[in-house]
C-alpha positions in Angstrom: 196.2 125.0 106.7 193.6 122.1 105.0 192.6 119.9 107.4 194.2 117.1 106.0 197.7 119.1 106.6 196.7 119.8 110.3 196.4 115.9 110.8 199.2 114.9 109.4 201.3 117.6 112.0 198.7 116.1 114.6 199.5 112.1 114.0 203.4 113.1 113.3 203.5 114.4 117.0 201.8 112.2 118.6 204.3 109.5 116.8 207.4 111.4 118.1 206.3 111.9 121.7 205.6 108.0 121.9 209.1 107.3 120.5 210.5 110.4 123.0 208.4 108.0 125.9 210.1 104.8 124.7 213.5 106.6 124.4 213.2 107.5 128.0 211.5 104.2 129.3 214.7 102.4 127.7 217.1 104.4 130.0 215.2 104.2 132.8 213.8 108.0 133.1 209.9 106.7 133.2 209.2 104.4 135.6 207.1 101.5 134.3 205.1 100.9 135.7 205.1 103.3 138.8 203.4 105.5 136.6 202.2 107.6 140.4 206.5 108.2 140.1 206.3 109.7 136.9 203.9 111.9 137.6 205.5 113.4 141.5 208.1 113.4 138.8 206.7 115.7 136.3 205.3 117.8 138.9 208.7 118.4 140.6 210.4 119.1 137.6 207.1 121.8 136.6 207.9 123.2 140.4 211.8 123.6 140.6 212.8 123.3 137.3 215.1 120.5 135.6 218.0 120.9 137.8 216.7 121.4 141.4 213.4 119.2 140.3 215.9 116.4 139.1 217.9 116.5 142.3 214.8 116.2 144.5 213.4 113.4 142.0 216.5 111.1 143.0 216.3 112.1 146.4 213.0 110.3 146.9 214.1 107.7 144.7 217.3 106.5 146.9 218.4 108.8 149.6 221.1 106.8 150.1 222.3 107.4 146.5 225.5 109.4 145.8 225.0 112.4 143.5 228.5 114.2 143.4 231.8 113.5 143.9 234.5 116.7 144.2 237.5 117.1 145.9 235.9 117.3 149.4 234.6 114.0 148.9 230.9 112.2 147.9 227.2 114.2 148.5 224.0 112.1 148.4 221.2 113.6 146.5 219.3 113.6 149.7 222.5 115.7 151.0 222.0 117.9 148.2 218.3 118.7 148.6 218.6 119.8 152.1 221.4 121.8 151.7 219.6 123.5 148.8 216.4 124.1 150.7 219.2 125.7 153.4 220.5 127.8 150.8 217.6 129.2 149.4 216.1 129.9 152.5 219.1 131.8 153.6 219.1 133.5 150.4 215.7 134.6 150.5 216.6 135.8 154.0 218.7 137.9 152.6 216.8 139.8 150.3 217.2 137.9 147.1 213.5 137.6 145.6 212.2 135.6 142.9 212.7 136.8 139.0 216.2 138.2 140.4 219.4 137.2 138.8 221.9 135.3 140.5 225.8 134.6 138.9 227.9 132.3 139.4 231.5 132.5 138.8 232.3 129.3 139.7 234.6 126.2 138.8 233.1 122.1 138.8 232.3 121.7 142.9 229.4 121.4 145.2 229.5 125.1 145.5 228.1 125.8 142.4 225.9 122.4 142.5 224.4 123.5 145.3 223.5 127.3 144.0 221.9 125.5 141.0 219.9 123.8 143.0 218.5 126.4 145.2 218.4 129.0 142.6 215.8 126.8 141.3 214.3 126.3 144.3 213.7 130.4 145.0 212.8 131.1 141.3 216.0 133.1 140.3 217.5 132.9 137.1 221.1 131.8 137.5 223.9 133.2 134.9 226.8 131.2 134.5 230.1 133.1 134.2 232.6 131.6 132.2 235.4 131.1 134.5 237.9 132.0 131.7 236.5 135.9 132.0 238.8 138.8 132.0 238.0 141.7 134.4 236.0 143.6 131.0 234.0 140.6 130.2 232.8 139.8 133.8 231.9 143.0 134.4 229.8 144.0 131.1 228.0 140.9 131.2 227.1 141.3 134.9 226.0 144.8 134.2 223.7 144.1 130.9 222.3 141.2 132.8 221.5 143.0 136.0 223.3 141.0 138.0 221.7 140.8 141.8 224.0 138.6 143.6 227.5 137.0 142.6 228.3 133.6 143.5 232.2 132.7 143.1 235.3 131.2 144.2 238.1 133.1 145.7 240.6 132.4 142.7 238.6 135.1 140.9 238.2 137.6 143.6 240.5 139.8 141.3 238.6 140.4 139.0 235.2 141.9 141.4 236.9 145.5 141.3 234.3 146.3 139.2 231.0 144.8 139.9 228.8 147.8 141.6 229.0 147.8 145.9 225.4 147.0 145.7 225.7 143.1 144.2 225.5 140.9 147.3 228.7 138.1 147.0 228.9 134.7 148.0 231.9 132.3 148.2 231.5 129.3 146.8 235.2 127.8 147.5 237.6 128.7 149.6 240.9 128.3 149.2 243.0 125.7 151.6 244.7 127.6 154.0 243.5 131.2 152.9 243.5 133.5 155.8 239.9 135.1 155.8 239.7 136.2 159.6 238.9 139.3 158.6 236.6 139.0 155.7 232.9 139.9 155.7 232.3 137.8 152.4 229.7 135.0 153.5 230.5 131.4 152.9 228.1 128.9 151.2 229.6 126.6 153.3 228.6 128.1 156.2 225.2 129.9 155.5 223.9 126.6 154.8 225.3 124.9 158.0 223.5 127.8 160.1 220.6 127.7 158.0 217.5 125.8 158.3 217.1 122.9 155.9 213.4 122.1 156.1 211.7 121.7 152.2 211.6 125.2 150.4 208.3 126.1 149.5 208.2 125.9 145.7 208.7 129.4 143.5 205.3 130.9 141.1 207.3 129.4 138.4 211.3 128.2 138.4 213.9 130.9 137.4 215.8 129.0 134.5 219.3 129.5 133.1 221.2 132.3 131.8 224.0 130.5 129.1 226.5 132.7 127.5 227.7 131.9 124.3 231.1 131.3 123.5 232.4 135.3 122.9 235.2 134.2 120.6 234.8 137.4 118.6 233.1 140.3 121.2 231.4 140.0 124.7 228.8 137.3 125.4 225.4 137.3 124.5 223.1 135.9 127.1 220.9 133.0 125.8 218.3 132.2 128.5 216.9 128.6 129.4 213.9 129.5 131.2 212.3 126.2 131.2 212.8 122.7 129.7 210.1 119.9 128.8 210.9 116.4 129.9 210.5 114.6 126.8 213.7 116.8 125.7 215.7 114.6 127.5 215.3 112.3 124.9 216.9 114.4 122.4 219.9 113.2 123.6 219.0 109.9 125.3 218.2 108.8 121.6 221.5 108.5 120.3 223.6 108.1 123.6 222.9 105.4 125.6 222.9 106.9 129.2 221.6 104.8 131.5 220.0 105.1 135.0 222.0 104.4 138.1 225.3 104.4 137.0 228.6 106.7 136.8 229.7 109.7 134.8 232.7 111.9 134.8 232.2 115.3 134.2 235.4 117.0 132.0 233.3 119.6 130.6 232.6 122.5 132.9 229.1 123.2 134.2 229.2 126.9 132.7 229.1 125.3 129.6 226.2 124.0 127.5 228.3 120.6 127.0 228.4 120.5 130.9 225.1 121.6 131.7 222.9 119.4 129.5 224.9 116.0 130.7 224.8 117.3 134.1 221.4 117.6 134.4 220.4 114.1 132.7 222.7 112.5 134.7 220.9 113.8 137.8 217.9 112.4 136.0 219.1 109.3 135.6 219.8 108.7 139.2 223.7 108.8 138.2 226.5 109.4 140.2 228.7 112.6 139.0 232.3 112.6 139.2 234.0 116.4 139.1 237.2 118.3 139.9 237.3 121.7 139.4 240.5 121.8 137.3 240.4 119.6 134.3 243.8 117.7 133.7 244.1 114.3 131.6 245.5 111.8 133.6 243.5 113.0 137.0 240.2 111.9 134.5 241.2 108.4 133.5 241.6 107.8 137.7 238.7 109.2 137.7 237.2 106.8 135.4 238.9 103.9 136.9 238.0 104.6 140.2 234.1 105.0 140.1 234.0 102.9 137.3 232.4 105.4 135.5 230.3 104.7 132.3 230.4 107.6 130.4 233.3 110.4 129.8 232.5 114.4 128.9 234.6 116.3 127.3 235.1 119.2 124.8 237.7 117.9 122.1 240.8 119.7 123.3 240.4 117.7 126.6 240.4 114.6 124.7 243.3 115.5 122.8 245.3 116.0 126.2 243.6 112.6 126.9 244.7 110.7 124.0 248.4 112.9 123.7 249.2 110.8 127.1 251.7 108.4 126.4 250.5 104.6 126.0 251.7 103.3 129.0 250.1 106.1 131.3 246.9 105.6 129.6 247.2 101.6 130.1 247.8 102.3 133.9 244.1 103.1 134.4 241.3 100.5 133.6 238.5 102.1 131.6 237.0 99.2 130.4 233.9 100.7 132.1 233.4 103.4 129.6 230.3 103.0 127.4 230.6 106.6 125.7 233.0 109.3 125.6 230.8 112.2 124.8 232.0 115.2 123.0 230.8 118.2 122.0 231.1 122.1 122.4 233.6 122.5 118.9 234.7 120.5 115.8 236.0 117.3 116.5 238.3 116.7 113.9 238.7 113.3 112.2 241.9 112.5 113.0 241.5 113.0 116.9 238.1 110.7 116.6 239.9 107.9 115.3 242.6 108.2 117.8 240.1 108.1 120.7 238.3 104.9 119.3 241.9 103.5 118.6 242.5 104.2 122.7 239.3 103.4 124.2 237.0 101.4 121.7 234.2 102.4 119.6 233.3 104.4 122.0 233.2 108.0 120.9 229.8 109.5 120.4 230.3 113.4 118.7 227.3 116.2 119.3 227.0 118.8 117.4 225.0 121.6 118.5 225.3 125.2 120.1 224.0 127.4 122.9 221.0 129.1 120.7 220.0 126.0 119.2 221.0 123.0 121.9 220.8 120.1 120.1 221.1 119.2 116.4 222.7 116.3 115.5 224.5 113.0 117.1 227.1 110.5 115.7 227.3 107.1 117.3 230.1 104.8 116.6 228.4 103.1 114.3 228.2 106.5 112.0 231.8 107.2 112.5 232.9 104.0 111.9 231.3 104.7 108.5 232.2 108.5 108.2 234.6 110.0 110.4 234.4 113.8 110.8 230.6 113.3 110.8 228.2 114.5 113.3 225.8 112.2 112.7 221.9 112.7 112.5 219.3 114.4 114.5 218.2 112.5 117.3 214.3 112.4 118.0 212.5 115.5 118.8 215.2 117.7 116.4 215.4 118.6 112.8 217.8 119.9 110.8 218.2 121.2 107.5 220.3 123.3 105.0 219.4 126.6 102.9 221.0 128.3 100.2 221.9 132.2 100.7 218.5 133.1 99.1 216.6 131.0 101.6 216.0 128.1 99.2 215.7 124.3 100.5 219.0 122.4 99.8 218.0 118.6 99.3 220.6 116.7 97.5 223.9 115.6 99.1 227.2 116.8 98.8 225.7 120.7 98.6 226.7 123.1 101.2 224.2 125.4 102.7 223.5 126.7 105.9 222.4 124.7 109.0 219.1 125.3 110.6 218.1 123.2 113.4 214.2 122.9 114.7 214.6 121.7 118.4 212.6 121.7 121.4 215.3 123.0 123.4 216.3 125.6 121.1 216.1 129.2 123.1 214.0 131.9 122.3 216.3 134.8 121.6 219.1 136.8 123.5 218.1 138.4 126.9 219.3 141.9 124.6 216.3 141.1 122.6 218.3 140.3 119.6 217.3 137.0 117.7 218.8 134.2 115.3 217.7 133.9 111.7 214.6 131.7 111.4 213.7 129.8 108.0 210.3 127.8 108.3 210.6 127.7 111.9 214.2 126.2 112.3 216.8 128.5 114.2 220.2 129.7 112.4 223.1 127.6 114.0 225.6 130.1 112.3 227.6 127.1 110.5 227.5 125.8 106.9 227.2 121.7 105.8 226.5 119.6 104.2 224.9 116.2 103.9 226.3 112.7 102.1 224.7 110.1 100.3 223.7 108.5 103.5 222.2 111.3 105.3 225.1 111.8 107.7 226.0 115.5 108.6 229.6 117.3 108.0 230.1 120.7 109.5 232.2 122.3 106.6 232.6 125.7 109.1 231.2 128.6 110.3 229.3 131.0 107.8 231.5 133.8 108.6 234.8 132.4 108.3 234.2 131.1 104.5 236.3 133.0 102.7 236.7 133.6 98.7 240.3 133.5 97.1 240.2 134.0 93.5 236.6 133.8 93.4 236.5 129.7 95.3 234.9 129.1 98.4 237.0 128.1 100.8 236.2 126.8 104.3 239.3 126.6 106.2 238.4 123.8 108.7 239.3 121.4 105.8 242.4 122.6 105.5 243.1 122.1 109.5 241.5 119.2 109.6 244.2 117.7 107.0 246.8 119.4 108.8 246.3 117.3 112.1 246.5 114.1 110.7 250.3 114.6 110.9 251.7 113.1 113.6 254.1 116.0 113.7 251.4 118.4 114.3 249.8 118.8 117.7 247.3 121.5 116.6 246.2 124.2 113.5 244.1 126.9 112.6 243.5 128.4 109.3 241.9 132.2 108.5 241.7 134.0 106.2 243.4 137.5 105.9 243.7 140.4 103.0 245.3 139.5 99.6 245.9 142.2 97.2 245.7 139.8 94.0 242.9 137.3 95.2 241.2 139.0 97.8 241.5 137.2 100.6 244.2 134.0 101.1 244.6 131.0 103.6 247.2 131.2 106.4 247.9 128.5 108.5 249.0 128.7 112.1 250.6 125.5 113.4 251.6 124.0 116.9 254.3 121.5 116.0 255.4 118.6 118.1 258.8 118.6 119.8 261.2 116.7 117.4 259.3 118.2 114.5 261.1 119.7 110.9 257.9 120.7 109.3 258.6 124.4 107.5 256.6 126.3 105.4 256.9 123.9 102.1 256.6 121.3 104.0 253.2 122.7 104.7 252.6 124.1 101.6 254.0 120.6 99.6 251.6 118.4 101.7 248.3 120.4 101.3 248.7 120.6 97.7 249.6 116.8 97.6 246.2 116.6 99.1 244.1 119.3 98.4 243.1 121.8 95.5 245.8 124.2 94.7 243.8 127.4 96.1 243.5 125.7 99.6 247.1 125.9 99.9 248.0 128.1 102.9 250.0 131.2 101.3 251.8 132.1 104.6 252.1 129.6 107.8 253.1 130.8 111.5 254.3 128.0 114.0 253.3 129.0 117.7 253.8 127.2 120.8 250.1 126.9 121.4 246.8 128.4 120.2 244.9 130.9 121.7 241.7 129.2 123.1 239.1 130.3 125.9 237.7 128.1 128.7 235.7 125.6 126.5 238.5 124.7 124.2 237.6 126.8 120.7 240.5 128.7 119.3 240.4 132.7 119.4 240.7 133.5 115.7 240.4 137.1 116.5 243.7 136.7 118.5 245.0 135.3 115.1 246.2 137.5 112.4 
C-alpha cells in the first residue's frame, strides 16, 4: 500500500468517527460537555459489555429512571443493576465461572433482562434460545454450544427432557398459580431476593452474545457477539432518530437480533422499554398509548397483525407519540409499508440486515416515500456493495448481484468455525439486489431461492410481493419446485381473506396482467396460514 493510499484510509476514518461522534452527540449518547461522563461511560461499557455496561450507565445517570416495563409492573435502572450484581453473585456462588456459557430460553420479561445483565456482569457468554424451539432444536444447539447453565420459563419446561442432568436450570418466569411446592428448580426471583446486591466486581473481559440465526432450512448456527464498540451505535442512530430519555415498545423479541440491537440502544439512550412477553396487536397500540411511547419494533408480520386491525380499533388508541415504527428481521413488502404510513404517518423506518452481518442498510420515510420496497442506504460506519457470480464489482444500477455488507458490527464467524464469503473485506449477507438510479437498495431475494425456468432468472419475492397488494390476499409465498419441461417452475401458496373468490386463474390472469409471462405461478395452493417460526419468516422447507 503507497503511502498516499494509507492516508487516504487514514483521513477517511478519522472523517467517519467524527460523523459516528456527531451522530451520537445529536441523540444524546455523548454528553457534551461532561466529557468525565463519557469517559466512566466508555469504561463501563469496556468492563461489562454493552448491555450490563449500558444499564449501569443510566443507573448513575438517573436512578430514579424507569428502565422496563413487563407485566409485573415498572423496574428502575438502578433496580436493575442491583439485582444484576445479586444475580451474578449468586451465580458465581454456584459454580458458574467466567468464559462459561449460559442459555436463555426465555420470552420478553425482567427474567431474561435481568440474566443479560448479570451474564455480563460475570463474563459469561449468554445464548439466546429461540423460544419457537422444538425439543430437537433446543437440544442440539445446547449440546454444540456447551451449554453450562439453562435459563427459562416454565412454559418450555417440556422440552428440557433432553438437556444432560449436569446443566444447572434457572426459572426465569413462573407461571400464575403453578403449584411448585415440590420443585427443586431455583427461581431468579428468589436467588436474587436472598442474594447480596452489593456492585459485582467486573469480569477479565465481558462474555458477549451468542445469536442464532434464523434456522429456516436446518438447525441454528451460532453467530457470536463478543464485544461491540460504541461508535456502532451510530450505525443505527444515523438513520433512525432515537432519542435519549424517552419511550420504546419492544414487539420484537430479545432472542432476536431485531430485539437485541434496539434493546440495548434504548438502554443507552436512557429510554424507558415497554415489553410483554406474548406479542398481540392491539395489547401494542395500548402499549403505545399508554407510555406515550416514541418508537415502535416490530418484525413485519407483527405489523401486518397491527395494520389488519380494523380502523376503528386502531383509532381507539392515540399514537400520535410515535416518531418511528422500526422494522426489520424479513422483507417488508411494499404494499404493507404503505399501509403502515397510511395508519400511522410517515413513520415507517425499514432495516435491512442479518445476524452475520448486523447492519446494512436503512430507509427513512423520506426514501420510501420515493421508493417503496426499498431498504434504503447504509447508514455511517457500514458499506455495502454488490458482486457478480465471478466476484466482479457491479456498479451500475438496475443490475442484480450479490449483497456484501462491510460493518463494524458484522461477527466474526460461527462458533462451528465455519465462515461467510468475504469479497474485499465485506461479509456475504446471502441475498441478491440491486441498486436504482438514486442509490437506494431493493432486496430482489435470497441467493438460493433464485430459481431458472426456461433458462430466466426468477426471484420469487417479486412475484409475492405483487400478490399482496390484493386486498383479497392476506399473505403469499412463492418457490420454486421440479419441472420436467423447464426445469424448475413458480408455485404460489396463498392465504386468502375471508369473503375471498380468488382461484387459480385468478392468480394466474393477474400476474401475467402484471408481470412477464415466465413469472406466472404454474400451480397455486390456498392455506389457512403460512408456516413461519418465532421471528415472522416463512418456513419454505415446510412448503412443497
Amino acid at each position: 500500500m503507497s503511502l498516499v493510499e494509507l492516508a487516504t484510509q487514514v483521513a477517511d476514518k478519522v472523517a467517519e468517527t467524527a460523523r459516528s461522534v456527531d451522530v451520537m452527540r445529536r441523540a444524546g449518547l455523548v454528553p457534551f460537555p461532561r466529557l468525565d461522563e463519557g469517559v466512566r461511560s466508555l469504561v463501563a461499557l469496556r468492563k461489562f459489555g454493552p448491555f450490563a455496561g449500558a444499564n449501569h450507565i443510566s443507573a448513575r445517570r438517573d436512578p430514579t429512571a424507569v428502565g422496563i416495563v413487563d407485566e409485573l409492573g415498572p423496574l428502575t435502572y438502578k433496580q436493575l443493576d442491583d439485582q444484576s450484581n445479586a444475580l451474578a453473585r449468586a451465580w458465581s456462588e454456584r459454580g458458574i465461572r467466567p468464559g462459561q456459557v449460559v442459555a436463555a430460553l426465555c420470552r420478553d420479561h425482567r427474567g431474561l433482562v435481568l440474566t443479560m445483565a448479570a451474564s455480563g456482569k460475570l463474563g459469561v457468554r449468554l445464548l439466546l434460545m429461540n423460544t419457537g424451539f422444538a425439543k430437537p432444536q433446543l437440544t442440539d444447539v445446547a449440546n454444540r454450544e456447551g451449554v453450562t447453565a439453562l435459563v427459562y420459563d416454565q412454559e418450555f419446561s417440556g422440552l428440557l427432557d433432553a438437556i444432560p442432568a449436569g446443566v444447572d436450570r434457572y426459572l426465569a418466569w413462573v407461571d400464575p398459580d403453578s403449584d411448585l411446592t415440590a420443585r427443586d428448580t431455583p427461581v431468579l426471583s428468589e436467588i436474587i431476593a436472598s442474594t447480596d446486591d452489593r456492585p459485582w466486581p467486573a469480569p477479565a473481559k465481558p462474555g458477549g452474545f451468542v445469536l442464532l440465526t434464523s434456522g429456516t432450512t436446518g438447525t441454528p448456527k451460532g453467530a457470536p457477539r463478543p464485544h461491540t464498540s460504541a461508535l456502532a451505535s451510530a450505525q443505527f442512530l444515523d438513520r433512525i432518530p432515537l432519542r435519549s430519555n424517552e419511550a420504546t415498545y419492544m414487539g420484537a423479541p430479545l432472542f432476536h437480533g431485531t430485539g437485541l440491537s434496539q434493546f440495548i440502544l434504548s438502554f443507552a439512550l436512557g429510554s424507558k422499554v415497554v415489553m410483554r412477553r406474548k406479542f398481540t396487536p392491539e395489547e401494542a397500540l395500548r402499549g403505545v398509548a399508554e407510555h406515550k411511547c416514541t418508537a415502535l419494533v416490530l418484525v413485519p408480520t407483527m405489523l401486518q397483525r397491527i395494520v389488519d386491525l380494523p380502523k376503528d380499533v386502531r383509532e381507539k388508541y392515540d399514537t400520535s407519540s410515535l416518531r418511528i415504527i422500526f422494522v426489520a428481521g424479513s422483507a417488508l413488502s411494499p404494499d404493507l409499508g404503505n399501509r403502515a404510513n397510511e395508519a400511522f404517518g410517515p413513520v415507517v423506518h425499514n432495516l435491512y440486515g442479518s445476524t452475520e452481518v448486523a447492519v446494512a442498510t436503512v430507509a427513512t420515510p423520506e426514501d420510501w416515500a420515493k421508493a417503496p420496497g426499498t431498504v434504503g442506504r447504509a447508514p455511517v460506519g457500514c458499506k455495502v456493495a454488490l458482486y457478480d457470480e465471478k466476484g466482479g464489482k457491479i456498479t451500475e444500477p438496475h443490475v442484480t448481484g450479490r449483497v456484501f455488507v462491510g460493518s463494524g458490527l458484522s461477527f466474526g464467524g460461527y462458533t462451528d468455525g465455519r465462515h461467510k464469503e468475504i469479497i474485499d473485506g465485506l461479509l456475504s449477507s446471502g441475498d441478491v439486489g440491486h441498486f436504482d438510479d438514486d442509490g437506494l437498495l431493493f432486496i430482489d431475494g435470497r441467493d438460493d431461492e433464485m430459481i431458472v425456468s426456461g433458462g430466466e432468472n426468477v426471484f420469487p419475492i417479486e412475484v409475492e410481493n405483487l400478490l399482496v397488494e390484493r386486498e383479497d390476499v392476506l399473505e403469499a409465498a412463492v418457490i420454486g419446485v421440479e419441472d420436467p419441461e423447464f426445469g424448475q417452475r413458480l408455485k404460489a401458496f396463498i392465504v386468502r381473506t375471508e369473503d375471498s373468490k380468488l382461484d387459480l386463474d385468478g392468480v394466474r390472469e393477474y400476474v401475467k396482467a402484471n408481470l412477464a409471462r415466465y413469472k406466472v405461478p404454474r400451480d397455486v395452493e390456498f392455506l389457512d396460514e403460512l408456516p413461519r417460526n418465532a421471528t415472522g419468516k416463512v418456513l419454505r422447507n415446510k412448503l412443497s
